[in-house]
C-alpha positions in Angstrom: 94.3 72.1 117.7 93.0 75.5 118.1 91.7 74.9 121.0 93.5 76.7 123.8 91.0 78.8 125.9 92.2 82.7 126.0 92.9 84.3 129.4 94.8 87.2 130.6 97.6 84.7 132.0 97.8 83.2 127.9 96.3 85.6 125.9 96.5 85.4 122.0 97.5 87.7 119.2 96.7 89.7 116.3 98.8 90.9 113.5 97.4 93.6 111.2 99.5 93.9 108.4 98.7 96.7 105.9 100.1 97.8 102.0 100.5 101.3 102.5 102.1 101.8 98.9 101.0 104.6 96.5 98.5 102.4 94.7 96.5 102.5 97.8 95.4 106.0 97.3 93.5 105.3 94.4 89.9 105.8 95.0 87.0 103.1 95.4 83.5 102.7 94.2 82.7 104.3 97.5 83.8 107.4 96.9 86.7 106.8 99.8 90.5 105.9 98.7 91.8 102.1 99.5 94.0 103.5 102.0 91.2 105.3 104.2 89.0 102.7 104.1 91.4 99.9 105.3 92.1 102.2 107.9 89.0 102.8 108.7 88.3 99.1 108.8 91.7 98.7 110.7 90.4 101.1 113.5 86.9 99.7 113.7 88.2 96.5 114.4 90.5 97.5 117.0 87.6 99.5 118.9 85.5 96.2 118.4 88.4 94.4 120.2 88.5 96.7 123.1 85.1 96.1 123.6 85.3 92.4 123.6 87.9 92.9 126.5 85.7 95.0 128.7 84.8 94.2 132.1 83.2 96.2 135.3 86.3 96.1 136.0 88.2 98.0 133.1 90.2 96.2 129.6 91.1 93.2 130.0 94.6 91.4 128.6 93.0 89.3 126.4 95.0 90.3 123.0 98.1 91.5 121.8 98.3 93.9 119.0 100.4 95.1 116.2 99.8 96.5 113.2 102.4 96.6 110.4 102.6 98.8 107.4 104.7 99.0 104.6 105.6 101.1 101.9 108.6 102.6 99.9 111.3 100.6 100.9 110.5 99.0 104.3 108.2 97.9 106.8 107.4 99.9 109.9 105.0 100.3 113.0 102.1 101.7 111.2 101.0 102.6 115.3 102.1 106.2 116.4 102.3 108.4 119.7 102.8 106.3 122.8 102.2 103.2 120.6 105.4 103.6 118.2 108.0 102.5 121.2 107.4 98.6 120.1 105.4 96.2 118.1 103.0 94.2 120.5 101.0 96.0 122.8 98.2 94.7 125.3 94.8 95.1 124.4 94.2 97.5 127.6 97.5 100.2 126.4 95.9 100.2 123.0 93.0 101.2 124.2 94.1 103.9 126.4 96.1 105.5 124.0 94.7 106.3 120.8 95.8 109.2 118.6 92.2 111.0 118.6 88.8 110.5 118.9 86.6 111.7 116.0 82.9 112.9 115.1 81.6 111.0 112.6 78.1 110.8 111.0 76.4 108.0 110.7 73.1 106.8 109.2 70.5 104.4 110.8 67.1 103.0 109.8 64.3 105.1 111.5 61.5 102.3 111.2 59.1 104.6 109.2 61.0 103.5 106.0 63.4 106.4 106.4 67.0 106.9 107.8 68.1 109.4 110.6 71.7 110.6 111.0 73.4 111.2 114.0 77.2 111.5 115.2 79.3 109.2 116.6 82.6 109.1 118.5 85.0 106.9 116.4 88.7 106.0 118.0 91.4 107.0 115.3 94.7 104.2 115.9 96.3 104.4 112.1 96.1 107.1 109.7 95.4 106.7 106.4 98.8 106.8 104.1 99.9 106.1 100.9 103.2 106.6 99.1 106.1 104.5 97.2 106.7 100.9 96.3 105.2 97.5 98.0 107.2 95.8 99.9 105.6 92.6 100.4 108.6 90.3 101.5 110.0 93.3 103.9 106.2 92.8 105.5 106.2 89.5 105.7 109.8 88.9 107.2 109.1 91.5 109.9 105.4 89.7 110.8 107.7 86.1 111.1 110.6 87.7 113.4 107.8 89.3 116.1 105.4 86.2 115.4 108.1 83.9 116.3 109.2 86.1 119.7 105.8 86.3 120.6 104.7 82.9 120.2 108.2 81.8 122.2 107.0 83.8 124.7 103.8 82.2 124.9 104.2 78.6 124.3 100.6 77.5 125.5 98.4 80.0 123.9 96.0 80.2 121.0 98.4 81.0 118.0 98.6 84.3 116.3 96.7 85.5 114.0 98.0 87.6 111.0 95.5 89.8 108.6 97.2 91.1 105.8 95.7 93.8 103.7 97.2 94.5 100.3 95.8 96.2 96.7 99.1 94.3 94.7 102.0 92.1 93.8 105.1 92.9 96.2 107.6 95.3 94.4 110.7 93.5 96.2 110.5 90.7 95.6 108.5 86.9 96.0 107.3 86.7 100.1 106.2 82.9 99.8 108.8 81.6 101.4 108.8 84.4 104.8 104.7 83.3 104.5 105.8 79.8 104.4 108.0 80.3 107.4 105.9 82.8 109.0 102.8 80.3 109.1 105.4 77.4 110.6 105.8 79.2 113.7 102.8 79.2 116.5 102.5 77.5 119.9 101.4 74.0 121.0 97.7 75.0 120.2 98.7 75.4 116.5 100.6 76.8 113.5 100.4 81.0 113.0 96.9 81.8 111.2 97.3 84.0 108.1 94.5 85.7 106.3 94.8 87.8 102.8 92.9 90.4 101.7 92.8 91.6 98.1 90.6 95.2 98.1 88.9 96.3 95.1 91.0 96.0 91.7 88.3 96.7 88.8 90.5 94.3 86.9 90.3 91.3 88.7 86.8 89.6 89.4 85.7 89.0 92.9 86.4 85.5 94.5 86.1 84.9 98.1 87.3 81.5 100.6 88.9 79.1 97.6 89.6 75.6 97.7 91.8 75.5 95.2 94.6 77.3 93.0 92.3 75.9 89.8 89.5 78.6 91.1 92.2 81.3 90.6 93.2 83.5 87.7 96.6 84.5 87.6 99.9 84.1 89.2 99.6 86.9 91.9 95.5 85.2 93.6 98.0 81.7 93.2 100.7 83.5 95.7 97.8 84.9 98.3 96.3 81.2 97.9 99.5 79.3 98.8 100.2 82.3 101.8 97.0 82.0 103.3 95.7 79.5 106.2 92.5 77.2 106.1 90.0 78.0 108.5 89.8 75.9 112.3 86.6 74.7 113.0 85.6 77.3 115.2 85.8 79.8 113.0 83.9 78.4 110.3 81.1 77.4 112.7 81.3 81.2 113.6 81.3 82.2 109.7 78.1 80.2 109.3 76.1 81.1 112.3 76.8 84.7 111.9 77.5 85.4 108.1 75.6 82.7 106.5 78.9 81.8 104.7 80.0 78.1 104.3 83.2 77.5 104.3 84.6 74.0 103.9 87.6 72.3 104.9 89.8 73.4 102.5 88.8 76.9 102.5 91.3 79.2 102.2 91.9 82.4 104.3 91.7 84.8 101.5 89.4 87.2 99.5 90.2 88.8 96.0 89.1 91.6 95.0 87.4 92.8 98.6 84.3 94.9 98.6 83.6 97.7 101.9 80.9 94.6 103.0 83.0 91.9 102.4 86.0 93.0 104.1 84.3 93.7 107.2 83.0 90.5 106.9 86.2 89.0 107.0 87.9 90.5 109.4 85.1 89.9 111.6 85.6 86.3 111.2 89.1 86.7 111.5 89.1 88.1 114.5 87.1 85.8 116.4 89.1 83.7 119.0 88.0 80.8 120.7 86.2 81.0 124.8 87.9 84.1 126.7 88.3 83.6 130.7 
């Protein structure tokens, strides 16, 4: 299981799915609110994927993409522009249409024992936004009805992969049962992969990859537990060789209380699919 080699004629999928709820504007020990950074995160990943798709030749269709926000009342295409027509795009129209391209700063190591700074283009995808309740379920239920056409549509692929991003308990009501059902559906390589993420909360101290709901404090790290997926095998050979992280069989797909580092961390790992063609 998890096997199935990735090509343009079975290409896989990935599921971004983001809290955009008012909480998320509250700031982080960075200095940046949660709702900028995960979208900075969000877009950095996305660029990362392009890049992995790119031949002589142009993008390749290795991935489909969607990324899902919700907030207020309801869950929603967090893409806009030319992306906002439907969920699931291929990696090659997400990367010709982004909403901008920004100038950012960044600092590097100058190898005299000081840094230099320099700018850099960055691809903007999702905005940064933050307003109303957290609905969780809403999220979830729209991730299992386009997981489930997708994966219909592509019986013999490497299953989807769902990263969901979120700073608090759902506000209407208990998703474990759409998680439940969403992680059910995948292909003949394997079930749906789901991955939480739990960004900074100064209340709850920071846990990453459990094994069990014994390591976990409260009611709401139980829920993310029971919704997330253990690792395949590749992935935590990947985890290892490139993170130094162990991870062992019944490792869970989830961090609580996320740092910047640790987040990229895990969506890196994430993110990874198996042999592309």
């Amino acid at each position: 299981m998890y096997t199935a080699e990735i090509s343009r004629s079975h290409p896989t999928a990935y599921v971004f799915m983001v809290d955009q709820s008012g909480s998320m504007e509250e700031k982080m020990t960075t200095g940046s609110t949660k709702a900028q950074f995960v979208a900075d995160v969000i877009n950095r990943t996305l660029r990362d994927l392009v890049v992995r798709c790119t031949r002589e030749e142009g993008v390749r269709d290795y991935f489909d993409v969607a990324v899902i926000g919700y907030n207020g009342s309801a869950a929603a295409n967090a893409l806009h522009g030319k992306l906002s027509g439907q969920l699931f795009h291929p990696i090659s129209f997400i990367a010709d249409n982004t909403l901008r391209v920004e100038d950012r700063k960044r600092t590097a190591d100058d190898g005299a024992g000081g840094v230099t700074t320099h700018n850099v283009k960055f691809p903007v995808w999702v905005d940064a936004t933050a307003a109303g309740g957290t609905p969780m379920q809403q999220g979830v239920a729209m991730c299992a009805q386009i997981v489930a056409d997708w994966s219909d549509a592509h019986p013999a692929s490497f299953p989807a992969t769902v990263l969901h991003i979120t700073d608090g308990a759902s506000t209407d009501g208990d998703p474990e049962h759409n998680a439940e059902v969403l992680k059910s559906l995948g292909t003949s390589d394997g079930g749906t992969l789901v991955y939480n993420i739990h960004v900074t909360d100064k209340n709850v101290s920071p846990l990453r990859y459990p094994s069990s709901e014994r390591e976990l404090p409260d009611a709401y790290s139980k829920l993310l537990f029971r919704m997330s997926s253990t690792f395949p095998d590749h992935l935590r050979s990947y985890a290892l060789n490139a993170h130094g992280i162990s991870l062992g069989e019944d490792a869970r797909a989830m961090v609580l209380n996320a740092d910047a580092e640790e987040l990229v961390k895990f969506i890196d790992i994430g993110s990874r699919p198996t042999a592309m063609r």
